[in-house]
C-alpha positions as CSV (number, residue, x, y, z in Angstrom):
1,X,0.0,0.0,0.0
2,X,1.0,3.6,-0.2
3,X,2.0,5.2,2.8
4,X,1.4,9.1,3.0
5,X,3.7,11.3,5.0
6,X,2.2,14.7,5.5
7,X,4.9,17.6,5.4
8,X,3.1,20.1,7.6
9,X,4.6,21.6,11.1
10,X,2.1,20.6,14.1
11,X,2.7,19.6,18.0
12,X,5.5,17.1,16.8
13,X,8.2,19.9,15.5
14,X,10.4,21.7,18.1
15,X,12.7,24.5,17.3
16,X,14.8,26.8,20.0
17,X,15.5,30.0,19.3
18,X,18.3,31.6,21.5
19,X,18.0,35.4,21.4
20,X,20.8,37.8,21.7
21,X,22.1,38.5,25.0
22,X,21.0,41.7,27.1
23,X,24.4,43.7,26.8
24,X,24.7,46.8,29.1
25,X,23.8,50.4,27.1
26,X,27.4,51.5,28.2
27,X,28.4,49.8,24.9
28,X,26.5,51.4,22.6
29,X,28.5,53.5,21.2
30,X,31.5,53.0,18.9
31,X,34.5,55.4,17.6
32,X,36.9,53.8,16.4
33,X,39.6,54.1,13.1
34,X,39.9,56.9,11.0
35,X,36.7,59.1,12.0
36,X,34.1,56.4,11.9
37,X,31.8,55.6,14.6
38,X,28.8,52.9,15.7
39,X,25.8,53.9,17.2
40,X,23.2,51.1,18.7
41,X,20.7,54.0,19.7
42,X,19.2,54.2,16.7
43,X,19.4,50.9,14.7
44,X,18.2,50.0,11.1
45,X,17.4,46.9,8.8
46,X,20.3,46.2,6.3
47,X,20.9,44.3,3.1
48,X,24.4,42.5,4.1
49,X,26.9,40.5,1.6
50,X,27.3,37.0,2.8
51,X,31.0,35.8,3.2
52,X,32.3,32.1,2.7
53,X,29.2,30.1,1.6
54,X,27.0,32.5,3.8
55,X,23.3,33.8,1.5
56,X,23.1,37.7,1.0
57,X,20.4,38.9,3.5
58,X,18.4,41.5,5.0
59,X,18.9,41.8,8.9
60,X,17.5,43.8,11.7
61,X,19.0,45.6,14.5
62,X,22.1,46.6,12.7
63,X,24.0,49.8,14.0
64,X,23.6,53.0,12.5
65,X,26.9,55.4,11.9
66,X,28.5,58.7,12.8
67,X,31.5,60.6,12.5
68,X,33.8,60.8,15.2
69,X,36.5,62.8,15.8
70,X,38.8,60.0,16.5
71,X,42.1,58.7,14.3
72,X,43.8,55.9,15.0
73,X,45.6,53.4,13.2
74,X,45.0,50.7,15.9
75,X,43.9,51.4,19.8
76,X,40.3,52.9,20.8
77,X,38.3,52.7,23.6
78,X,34.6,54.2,24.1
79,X,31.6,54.2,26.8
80,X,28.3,55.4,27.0
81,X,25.8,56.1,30.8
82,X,23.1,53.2,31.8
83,X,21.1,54.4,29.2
84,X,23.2,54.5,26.5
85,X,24.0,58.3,26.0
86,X,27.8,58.4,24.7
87,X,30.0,59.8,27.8
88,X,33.5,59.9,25.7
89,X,35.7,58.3,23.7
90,X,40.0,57.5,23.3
91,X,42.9,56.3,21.6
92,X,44.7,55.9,24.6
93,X,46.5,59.5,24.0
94,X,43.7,61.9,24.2
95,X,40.3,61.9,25.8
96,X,37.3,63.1,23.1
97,X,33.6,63.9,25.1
98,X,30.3,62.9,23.8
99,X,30.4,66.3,21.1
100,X,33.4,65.0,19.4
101,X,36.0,67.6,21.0
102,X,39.2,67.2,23.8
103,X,38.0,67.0,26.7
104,X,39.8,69.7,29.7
105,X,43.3,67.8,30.3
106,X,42.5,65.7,28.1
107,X,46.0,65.2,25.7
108,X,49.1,63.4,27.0
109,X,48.2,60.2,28.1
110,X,50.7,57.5,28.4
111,X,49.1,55.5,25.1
112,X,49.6,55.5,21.9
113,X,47.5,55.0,19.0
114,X,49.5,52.8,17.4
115,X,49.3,50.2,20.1
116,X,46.7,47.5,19.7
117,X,44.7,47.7,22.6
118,X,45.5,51.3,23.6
119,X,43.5,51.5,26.7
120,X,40.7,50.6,28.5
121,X,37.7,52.3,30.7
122,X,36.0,51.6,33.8
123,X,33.9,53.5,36.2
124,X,35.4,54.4,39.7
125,X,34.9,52.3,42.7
126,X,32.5,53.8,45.1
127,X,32.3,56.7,42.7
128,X,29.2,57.8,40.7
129,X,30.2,60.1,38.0
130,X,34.0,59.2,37.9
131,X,35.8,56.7,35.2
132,X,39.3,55.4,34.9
133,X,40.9,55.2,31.7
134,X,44.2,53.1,32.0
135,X,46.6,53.7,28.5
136,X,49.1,51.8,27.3
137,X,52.3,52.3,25.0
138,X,53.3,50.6,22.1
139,X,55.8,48.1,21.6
140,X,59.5,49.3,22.3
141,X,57.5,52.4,24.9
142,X,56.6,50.2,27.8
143,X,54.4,53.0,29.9
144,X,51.3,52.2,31.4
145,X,49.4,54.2,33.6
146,X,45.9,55.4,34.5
147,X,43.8,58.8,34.6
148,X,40.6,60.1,36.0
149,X,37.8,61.4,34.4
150,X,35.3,63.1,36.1
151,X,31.6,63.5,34.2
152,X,30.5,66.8,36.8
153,X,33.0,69.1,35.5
154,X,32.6,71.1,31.9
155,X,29.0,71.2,32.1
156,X,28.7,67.7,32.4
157,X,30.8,66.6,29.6
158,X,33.6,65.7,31.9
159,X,37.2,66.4,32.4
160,X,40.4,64.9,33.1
161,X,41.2,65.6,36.6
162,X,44.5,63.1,37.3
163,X,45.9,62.1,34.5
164,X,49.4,59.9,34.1
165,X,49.6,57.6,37.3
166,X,51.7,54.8,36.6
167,X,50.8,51.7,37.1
168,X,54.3,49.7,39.2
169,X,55.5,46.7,39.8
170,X,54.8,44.4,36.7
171,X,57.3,42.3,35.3
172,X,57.8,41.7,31.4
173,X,57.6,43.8,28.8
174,X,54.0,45.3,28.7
175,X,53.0,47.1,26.0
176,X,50.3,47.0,23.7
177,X,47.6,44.9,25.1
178,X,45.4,45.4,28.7
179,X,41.8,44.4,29.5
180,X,39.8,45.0,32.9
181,X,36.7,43.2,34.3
182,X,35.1,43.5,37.9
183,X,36.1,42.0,40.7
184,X,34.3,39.5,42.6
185,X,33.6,42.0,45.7
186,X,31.2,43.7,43.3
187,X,32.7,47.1,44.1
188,X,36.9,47.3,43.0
189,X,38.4,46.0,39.4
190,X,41.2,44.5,38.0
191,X,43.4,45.8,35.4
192,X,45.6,42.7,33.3
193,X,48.7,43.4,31.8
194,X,50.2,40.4,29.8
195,X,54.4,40.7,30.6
196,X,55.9,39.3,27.4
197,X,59.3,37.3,27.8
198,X,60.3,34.3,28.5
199,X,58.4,33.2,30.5
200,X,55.7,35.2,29.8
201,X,53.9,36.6,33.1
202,X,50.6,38.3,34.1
203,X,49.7,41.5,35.8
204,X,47.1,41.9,38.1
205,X,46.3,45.2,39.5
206,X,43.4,45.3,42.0
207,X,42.0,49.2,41.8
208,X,39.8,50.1,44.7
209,X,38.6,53.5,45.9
210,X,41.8,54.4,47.1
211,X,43.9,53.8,43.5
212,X,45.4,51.2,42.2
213,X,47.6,48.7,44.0
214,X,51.2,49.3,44.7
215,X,52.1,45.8,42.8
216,X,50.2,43.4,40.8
217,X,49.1,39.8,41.1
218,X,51.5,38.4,38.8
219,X,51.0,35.0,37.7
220,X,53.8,32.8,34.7
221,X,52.9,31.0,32.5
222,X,55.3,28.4,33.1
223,X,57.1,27.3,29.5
224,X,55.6,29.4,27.2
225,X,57.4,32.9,26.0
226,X,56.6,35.7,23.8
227,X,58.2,37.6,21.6
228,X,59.6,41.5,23.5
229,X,60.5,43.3,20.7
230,X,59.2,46.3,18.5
231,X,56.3,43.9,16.4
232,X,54.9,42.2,19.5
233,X,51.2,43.3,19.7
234,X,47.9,41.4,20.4
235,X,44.4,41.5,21.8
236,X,43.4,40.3,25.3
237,X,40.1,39.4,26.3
238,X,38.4,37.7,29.4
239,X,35.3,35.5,28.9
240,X,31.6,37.1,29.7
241,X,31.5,34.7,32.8
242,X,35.1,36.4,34.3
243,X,36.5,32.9,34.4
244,X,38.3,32.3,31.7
245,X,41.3,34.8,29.4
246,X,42.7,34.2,26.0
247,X,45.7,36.7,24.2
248,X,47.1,36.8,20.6
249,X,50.4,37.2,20.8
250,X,53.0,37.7,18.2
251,X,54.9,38.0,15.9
252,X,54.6,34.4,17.8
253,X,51.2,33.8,15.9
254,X,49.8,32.2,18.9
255,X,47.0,32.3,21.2
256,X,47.5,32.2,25.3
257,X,44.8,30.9,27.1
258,X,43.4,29.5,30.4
259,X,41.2,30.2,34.1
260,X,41.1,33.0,35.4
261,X,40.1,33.4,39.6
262,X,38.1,36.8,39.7
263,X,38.5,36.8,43.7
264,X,42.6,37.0,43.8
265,X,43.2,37.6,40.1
266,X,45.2,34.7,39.7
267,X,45.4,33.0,36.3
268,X,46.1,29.3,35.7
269,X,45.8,26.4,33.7
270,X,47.5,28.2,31.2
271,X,48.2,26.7,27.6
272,X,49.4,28.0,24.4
273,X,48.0,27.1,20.7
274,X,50.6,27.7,18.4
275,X,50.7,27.4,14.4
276,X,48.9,30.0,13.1
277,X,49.2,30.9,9.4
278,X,49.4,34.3,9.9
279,X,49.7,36.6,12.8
280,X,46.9,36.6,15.7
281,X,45.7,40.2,16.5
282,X,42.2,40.2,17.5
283,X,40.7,37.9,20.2
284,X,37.0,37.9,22.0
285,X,34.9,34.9,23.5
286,X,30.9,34.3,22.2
287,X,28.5,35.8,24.2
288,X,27.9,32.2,26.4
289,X,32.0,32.0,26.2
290,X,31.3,28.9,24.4
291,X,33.3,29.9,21.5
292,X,36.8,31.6,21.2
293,X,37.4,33.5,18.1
294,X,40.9,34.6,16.3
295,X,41.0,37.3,14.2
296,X,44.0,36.0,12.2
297,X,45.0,39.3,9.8
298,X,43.0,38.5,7.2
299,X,40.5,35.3,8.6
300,X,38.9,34.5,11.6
301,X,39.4,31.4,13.4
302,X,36.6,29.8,15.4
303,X,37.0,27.3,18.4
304,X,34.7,25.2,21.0
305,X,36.5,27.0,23.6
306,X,36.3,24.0,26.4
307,X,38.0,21.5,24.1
308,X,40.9,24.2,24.2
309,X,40.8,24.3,27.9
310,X,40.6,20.4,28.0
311,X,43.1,19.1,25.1
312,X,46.6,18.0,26.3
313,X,47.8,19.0,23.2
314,X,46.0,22.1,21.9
315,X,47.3,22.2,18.2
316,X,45.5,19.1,17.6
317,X,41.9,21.0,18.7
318,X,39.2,21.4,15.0
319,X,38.7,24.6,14.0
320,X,36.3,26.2,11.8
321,X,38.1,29.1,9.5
322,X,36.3,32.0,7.8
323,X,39.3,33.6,5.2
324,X,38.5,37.1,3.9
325,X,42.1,37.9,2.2
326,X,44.9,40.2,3.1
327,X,42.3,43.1,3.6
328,X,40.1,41.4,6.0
329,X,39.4,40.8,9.4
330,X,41.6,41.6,12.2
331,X,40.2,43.3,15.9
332,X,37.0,41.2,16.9
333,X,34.5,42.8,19.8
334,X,30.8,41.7,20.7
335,X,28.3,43.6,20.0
336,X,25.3,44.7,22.2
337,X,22.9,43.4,19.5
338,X,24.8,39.6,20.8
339,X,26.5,39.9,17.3
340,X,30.7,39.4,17.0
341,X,32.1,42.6,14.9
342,X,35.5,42.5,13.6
343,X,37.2,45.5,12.0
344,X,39.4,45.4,8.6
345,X,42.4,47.5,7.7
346,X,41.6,50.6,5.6
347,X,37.9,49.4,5.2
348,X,34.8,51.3,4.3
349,X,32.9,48.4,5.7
350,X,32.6,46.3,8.7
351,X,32.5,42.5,9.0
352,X,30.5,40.2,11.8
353,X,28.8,36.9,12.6
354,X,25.4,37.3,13.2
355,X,25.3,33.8,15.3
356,X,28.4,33.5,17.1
357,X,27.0,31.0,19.7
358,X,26.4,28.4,16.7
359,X,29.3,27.0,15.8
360,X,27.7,24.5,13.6
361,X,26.0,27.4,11.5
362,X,28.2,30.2,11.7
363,X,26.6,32.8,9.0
364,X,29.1,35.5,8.4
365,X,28.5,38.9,6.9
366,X,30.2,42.2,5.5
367,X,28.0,45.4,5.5
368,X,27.8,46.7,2.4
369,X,30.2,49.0,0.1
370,X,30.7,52.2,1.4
371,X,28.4,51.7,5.0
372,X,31.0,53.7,7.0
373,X,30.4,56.7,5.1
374,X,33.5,59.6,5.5
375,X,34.7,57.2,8.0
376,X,37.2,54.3,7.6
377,X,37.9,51.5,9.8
378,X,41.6,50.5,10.5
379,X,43.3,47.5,12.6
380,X,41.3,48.3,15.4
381,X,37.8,48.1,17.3
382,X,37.0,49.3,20.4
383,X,37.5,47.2,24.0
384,X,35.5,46.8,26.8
385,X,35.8,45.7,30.4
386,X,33.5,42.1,30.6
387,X,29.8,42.4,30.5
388,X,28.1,42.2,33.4
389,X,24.4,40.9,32.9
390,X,23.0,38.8,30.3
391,X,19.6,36.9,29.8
392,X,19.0,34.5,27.3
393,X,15.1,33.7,25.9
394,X,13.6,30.5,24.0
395,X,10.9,29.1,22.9
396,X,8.9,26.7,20.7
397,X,9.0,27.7,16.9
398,X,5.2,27.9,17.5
399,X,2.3,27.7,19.2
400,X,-1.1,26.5,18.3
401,X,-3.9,28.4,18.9
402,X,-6.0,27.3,22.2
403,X,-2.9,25.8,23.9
404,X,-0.9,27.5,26.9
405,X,2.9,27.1,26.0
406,X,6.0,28.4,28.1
407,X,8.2,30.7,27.3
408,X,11.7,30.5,29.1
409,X,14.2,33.8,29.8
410,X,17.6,32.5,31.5
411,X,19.5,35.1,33.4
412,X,23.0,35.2,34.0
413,X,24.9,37.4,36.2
414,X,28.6,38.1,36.0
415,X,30.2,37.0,39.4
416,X,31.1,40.2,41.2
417,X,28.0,42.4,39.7
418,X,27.1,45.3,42.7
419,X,23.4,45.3,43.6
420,X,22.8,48.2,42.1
421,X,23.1,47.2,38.5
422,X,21.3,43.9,39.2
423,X,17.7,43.8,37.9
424,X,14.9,43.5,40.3
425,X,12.1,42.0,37.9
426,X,11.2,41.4,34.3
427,X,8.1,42.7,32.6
428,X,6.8,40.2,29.9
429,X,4.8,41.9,27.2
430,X,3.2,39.5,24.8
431,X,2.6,41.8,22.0
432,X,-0.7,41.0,21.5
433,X,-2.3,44.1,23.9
434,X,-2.5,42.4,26.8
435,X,-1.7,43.9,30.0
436,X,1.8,43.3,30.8
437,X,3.1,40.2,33.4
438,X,5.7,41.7,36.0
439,X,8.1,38.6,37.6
440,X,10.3,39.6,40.5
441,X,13.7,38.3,39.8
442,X,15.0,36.2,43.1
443,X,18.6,35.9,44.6
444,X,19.9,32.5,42.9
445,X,17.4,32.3,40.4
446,X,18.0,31.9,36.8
447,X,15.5,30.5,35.0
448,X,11.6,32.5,34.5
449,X,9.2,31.1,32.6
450,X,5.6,32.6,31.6
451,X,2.7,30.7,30.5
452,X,0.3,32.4,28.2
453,X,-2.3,31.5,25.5
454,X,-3.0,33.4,22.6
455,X,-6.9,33.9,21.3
456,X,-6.3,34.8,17.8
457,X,-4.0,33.4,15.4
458,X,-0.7,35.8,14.1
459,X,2.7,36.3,14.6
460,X,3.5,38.5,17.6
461,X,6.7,39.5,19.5
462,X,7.3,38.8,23.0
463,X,9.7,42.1,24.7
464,X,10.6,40.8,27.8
465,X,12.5,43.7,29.8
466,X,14.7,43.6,32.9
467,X,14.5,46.5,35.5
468,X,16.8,48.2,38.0
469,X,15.2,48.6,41.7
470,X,15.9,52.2,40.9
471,X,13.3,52.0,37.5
472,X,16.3,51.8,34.9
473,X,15.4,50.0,32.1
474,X,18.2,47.5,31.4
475,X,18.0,46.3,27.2
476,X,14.9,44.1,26.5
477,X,15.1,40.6,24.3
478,X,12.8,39.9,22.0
479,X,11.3,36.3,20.4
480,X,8.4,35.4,18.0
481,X,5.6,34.2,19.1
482,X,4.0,32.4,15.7
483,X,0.1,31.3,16.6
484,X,-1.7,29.0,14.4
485,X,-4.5,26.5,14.2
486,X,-3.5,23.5,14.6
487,X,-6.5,21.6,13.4
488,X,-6.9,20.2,9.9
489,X,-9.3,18.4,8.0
490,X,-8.5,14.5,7.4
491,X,-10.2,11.9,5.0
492,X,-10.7,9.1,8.1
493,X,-9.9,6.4,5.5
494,X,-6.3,7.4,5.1
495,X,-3.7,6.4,7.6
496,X,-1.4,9.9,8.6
497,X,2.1,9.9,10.0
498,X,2.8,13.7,10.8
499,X,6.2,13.7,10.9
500,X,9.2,16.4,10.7
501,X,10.2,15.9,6.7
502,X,9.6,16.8,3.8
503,X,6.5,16.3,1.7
504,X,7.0,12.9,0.1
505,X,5.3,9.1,-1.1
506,X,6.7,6.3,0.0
507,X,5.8,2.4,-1.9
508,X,4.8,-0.1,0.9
């Protein structure tokens, strides 16, 4: 007999969607190159260019531009307040505000914006409306220090009132590379200062209220040495969790990698992958951390980061490899939109994955011709000290219409995250004009779920969005929400398999 498969998606197919993380607003806003900038604040919908086996495509959410006043070869480093207004801007040798221009004090800082990762900024501990913006040299300078910026001055568009402190006691030759993330207390930072040599070594600077600490936590990486010469540059980036690190180092074309303690500042477990074709200059984690990514001077490099972490011999770990020629990729940063963005020397465009936490299905894209405008990106893309909230959302692919169905919002706080920026509760807005479901978010929790059943069929959009005890609206995630009826006329004669496949006949 014949057999009939139907092809038609009911109660039997599954899908999960993961939605982009919620990234604070205090990355929102980009300067970086020669005069270019990215702005999240006012997004748009974009026909990209698909890159190695990747479809052309129109996406959503994709930044916006402006022109900054920056110009830099390589190093940048920007911020923006809690809700996403640009504060200021750097290339580790002079401070720019939110209007483009110097701030007071703001020229001859200890960087240089020729070194890769010229700088980084924080916000004071204890201190509301001061930042600290640590510079650092290039290769062959070896200074590294830190200044203060403080928002309440020039009308609010800040100034630099301590500028220069150096930062003692490292060992190596540090230069070109420094990241930060928050310390466990919830309240002081850490600055990290790779020390190239042989061995190479680790600084760890604990900064509290009081300044930065006389000496550094300084941890070797016992056998493996990098290059201390004029030519030794690199990215350094710490996973979104604050447990994990990775560096590019060269000319060495290697990547340094391990744990990281976020409660002494210690790093360990430390390996080296070695063997890469060309040199390895940008470095940044998937928003999970799941993934590791090398921009590789002209590719980037994608690895399950815990196979890494677990191989005796990392050489011998799979890779995928995305190759965009001489011209292409080289810093990499996340996004806030949960996309990876990766810069190109002397570019008019950008590059990025839109998935990055699907290794299987990496899609990667180029913005088209001409998208930056008057402005031009170069090696480099701003830094940022580790996020320090993120939710994730699923659900089913669809729902039929009559039938309650979950929906599921995982939260994930950064070890170390003060009260204040925590979120108190999430308000879940089905889209469809409902009054909107408030859920208290509880100490330890980090799963919510919300039943609901649509009346009418459609395709609506849940916004679920996080709040601040103090009413701050953190940045909401979105999902679909696809209703339909179920129900469908049968002929009771004919036996039906609904299955998950394609429409097809099958001789019995």
């Amino acid at each position: 007999m014949k057999k009939i498969l139907l092809a038609t998606a009911l109660l039997f197919f599954y899908c999960t969607t993961l939605l982009s993380q919620l990234v604070a607003p205090e990355t929102w806003n980009w300067a970086f190159g020669q005069k270019a900038g990215l702005t999240w604040n006012t997004t748009q919908s974009l026909a990209v260019v698909g890159l190695e086996g990747t479809p052309d495509a129109t996406l959503d959410n994709l930044p916006t531009i402006f022109t900054s006043s920056i110009n830099t070869t390589e190093g940048c480093f920007s911020l923006s307040d809690s809700d996403g207004n640009f504060l200021f801007y750097s290339d580790g040798m002079t401070i720019w505000n939110k209007n483009h221009a110097v701030m007071p004090n703001g020229t001859g800082m200890k960087g240089n914006n020729s070194s890769a990762q010229s700088g980084i900024i924080f916000p004071y501990p204890s201190e509301t409306d001061k930042y600290v913006a640590v510079s650092i040299s290039a290769a062959g300078e070896y200074q590294l220090a830190y200044s203060v910026i403080d928002m309440t001055q020039d009308g609010g568009l800040g100034s630099v009132i301590t500028k220069n402190i150096d930062l003692l006691g490292g060992q190596g030759f540090m230069s070109e590379t420094v990241t930060s993330i928050r310390h466990a207390n919830g309240e002081d930072y850490w600055i990290i200062v790779p020390g190239r040599g042989n061995p190479t070594r680790f600084n760890v600077w604990k900064f509290t209220k009081d300044g930065a600490a006389a000496t550094p936590v300084i941890s070797t990486a016992t056998g493996i040495s990098t290059n201390e010469t004029v030519g030794a540059y690199g990215y350094i980036k710490v996973s979104p969790d604050g447990k994990h690190f990775a560096f590019g180092t060269n000319p060495n074309s290697s990547v340094i990698f391990g744990d990281f303690d976020n409660s002494t500042g210690v790093l360990s477990n430390i390996k080296q992958r070695t063997g890469f074709s060309t040199v390895t200059y940008g470095i940044e984690f998937s928003p999970s951390g799941k993934i590791l990514f090398v921009g590789r001077n002209g590719a980037i490099e994608a690895f399950i980061f815990e196979d890494l972490l677990a191989a005796t011999n990392p050489n011998t770990v799979a890779k995928k490899n995305f190759e965009k020629g001489t011209t292409g990729v080289t810093a990499l940063q996340n996004g806030p939109d949960g996309r990876l963005y990766g810069s190109g020397f002397n570019q008019k465009v950008i590059y990025f994955i839109d998935n990055p936490d699907d290794y299987e299905n990496l899609r990667f894209y180029q913005f088209p011709a001409g998208f930056l405008g008057t402005g031009t990106s170069m090696l480099g893309i701003p830094s940022f000290a580790a996020n320090w909230f993120s939710a994730k959302a699923s659900a089913k692919s669809f729902v039929c219409l009559g039938n309650e169905f979950k929906y599921t919002v995982e939260i994930t706080m950064l070890e170390g995250t003060s009260a204040s920026d925590l979120p108190v509760k999430l308000v879940w807005d089905f889209g469809d004009g409902s009054t909107p479901v408030e859920q208290a978010i509880v100490s330890g929790v980090t799963i919510y779920k919300q039943t609901y059943n649509y009346p009418t069929n459609g395709a609506y959009t849940i916004t679920i969005t996080p709040y601040k005890s103090d009413g701050t609206k953190l940045t909401a995630s979105k999902l679909p929400a696809n209703v339909i009826d179920c129900a469908f006329k049968t002929n009771r004669m004919i036996r039906l398999d609904i299955q998950n496949t394609a429409t097809k006949a099958t001789n019995r």
